[in-house]
N, C-alpha and C positions, 0 to 999 in steps of 0.2 A: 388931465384926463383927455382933453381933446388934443394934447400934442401925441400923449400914446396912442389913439387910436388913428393918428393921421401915420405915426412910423410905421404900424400896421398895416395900412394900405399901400404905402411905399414897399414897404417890405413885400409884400402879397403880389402885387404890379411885376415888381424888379424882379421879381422869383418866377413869375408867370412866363416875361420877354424873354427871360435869360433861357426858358425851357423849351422854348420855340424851337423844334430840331429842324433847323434849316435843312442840314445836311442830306437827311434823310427825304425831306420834301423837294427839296433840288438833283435828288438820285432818283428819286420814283417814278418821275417826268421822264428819264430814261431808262425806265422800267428796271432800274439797280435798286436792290435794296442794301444800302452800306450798311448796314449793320451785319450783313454775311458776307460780306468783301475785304481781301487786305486787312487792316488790323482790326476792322470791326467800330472802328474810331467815328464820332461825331463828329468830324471835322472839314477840314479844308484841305488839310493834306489826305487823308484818303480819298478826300475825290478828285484830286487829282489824281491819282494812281488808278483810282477805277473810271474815271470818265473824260480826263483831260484839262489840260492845265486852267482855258478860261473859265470848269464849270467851279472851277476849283475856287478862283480868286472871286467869281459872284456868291460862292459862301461864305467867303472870308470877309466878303462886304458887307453880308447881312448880318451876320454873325456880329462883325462890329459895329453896327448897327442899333442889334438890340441892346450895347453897352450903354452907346448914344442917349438912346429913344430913354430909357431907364433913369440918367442922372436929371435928363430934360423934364420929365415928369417930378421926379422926385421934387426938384426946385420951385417947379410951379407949384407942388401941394405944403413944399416948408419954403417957402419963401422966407424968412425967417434967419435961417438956418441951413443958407447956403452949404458950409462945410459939412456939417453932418450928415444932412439930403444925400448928398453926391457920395460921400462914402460908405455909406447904408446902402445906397442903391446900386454901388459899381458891386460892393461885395457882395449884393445879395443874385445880383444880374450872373455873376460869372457863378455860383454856385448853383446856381439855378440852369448852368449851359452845360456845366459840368456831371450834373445829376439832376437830369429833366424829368419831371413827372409826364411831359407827353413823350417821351421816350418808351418810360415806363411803360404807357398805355400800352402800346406798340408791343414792345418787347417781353415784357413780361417781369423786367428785371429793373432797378433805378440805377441808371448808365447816361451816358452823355460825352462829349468831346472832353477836349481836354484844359480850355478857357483861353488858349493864344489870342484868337480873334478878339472875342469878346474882353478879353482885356484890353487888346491893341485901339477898342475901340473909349472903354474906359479912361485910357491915357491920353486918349486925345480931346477928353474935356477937362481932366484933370492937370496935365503938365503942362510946361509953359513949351514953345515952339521948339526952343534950343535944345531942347529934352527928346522931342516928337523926332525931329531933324538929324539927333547922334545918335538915336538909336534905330532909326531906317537906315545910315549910313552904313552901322556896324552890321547888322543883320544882312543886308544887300552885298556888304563885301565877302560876308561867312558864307554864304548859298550860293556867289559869284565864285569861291574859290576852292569849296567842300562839296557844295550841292546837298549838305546836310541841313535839312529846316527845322528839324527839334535843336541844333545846337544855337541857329541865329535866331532862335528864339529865345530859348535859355540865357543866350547874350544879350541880347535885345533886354527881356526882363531884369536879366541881374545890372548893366549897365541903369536903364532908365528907374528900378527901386534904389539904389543905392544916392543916386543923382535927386531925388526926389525927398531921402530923406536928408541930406543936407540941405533941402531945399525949405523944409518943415521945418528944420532942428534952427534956421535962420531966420523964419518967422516970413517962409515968404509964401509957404502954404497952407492952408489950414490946419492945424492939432491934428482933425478929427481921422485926415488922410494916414495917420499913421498906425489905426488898427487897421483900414484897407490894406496898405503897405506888408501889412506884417501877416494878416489873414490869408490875400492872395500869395505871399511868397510861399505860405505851407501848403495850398490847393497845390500851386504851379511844381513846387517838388514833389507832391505826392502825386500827381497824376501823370508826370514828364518821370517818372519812377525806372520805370523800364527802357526806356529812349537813354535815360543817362548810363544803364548800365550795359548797353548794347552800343553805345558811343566808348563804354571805355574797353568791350573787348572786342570793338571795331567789327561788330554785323549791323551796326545799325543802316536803314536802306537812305536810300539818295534820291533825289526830287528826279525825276525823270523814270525811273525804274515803277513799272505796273506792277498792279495789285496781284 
């Protein structure tokens, strides 16, 4: 009873950080409300489009942030239960960024970003360095040579999941990582939905181009 009502709390926590619309509080300050600008997106890349690259990368910090902040708490309340903690809390952190209830508030509608961030942040308490390292690589050369950020993301994600579950299936990550794995790959196609199919008949826009 009392380990279910502590997943509870984690769960309730991780859903709460994950809803925190950075984005939206980092555009306000410059009187932009992203939610009517450019795609409308919770994100990093729309505000780069509507307000400029650095305000862009401080929501991509906070955003992965609140991935951070989420598995850190999770572990201090299941100490225990390291693996579980951290995967309860990544998945519930990004779905909770993805369909924020302070979004909600706001808007009227349950909307949110898209979980890049907050994944990115995710993976960096979850993967080992080698992981974190190949997949800034590959993402850095995609945007270095596309200037498209939904696909060095999509690469980014499909690269560092696929690397990850051979990493589980070898016994070198926890089990529990691999309903996270499998949960966020359906969030991250369903929400990159659009982006993938404006990548294949080539409108989708390019990091420098305004909202």
């Amino acid at each position: 009873m009392e380990v279910s009502a502590t997943m509870i709390v984690v769960i309730v926590i991780s859903y709460l950080l994950g809803s925190i619309p950075t984005a939206y509080l980092v555009a306000r300050q410059k009187g932009v409300n992203i939610f009517e600008v450019g795609s409308g997106n919770m994100g990093a890349t729309n505000v780069i489009r509507a307000l400029g690259f650095w305000w862009g990368i401080l929501v991509w910090f906070f955003d992965s942030l609140k991935g951070v902040v989420a598995i850190l708490l999770a572990n201090l309340l299941m100490p225990d239960n390291h693996g579980a903690a951290t995967a309860i809390a990544a998945t519930v952190a990004v779905i909770g960024h993805n369909w924020s209830l302070f979004a909600a508030l706001v808007t009227g509608t349950l909307r949110g970003g898209k979980g890049a961030a907050i994944w990115f942040g995710t993976m960096l308490m979850m993967a080992p360095l080698q992981v974190i390292v190949g997949m800034c690589v590959l993402g850095g050369f995609i945007i270095a040579v596309t200037r498209y950020v939904s696909l060095a993301v999509l690469a980014m994600f499909g690269l560092s999941t696929l690397w990850m579950l051979v990493l589980i299936g070898q016994h070198q990550r926890p089990g529990e990582y691999i309903f996270y794995s499998l949960l966020v790959t359906a969030m991250m196609l369903y929400r990159f939905r659009d982006n993938i199919q404006r990548l294949l008949t080539g409108t989708e826009r390019r990091l420098g181009e305004r909202a």
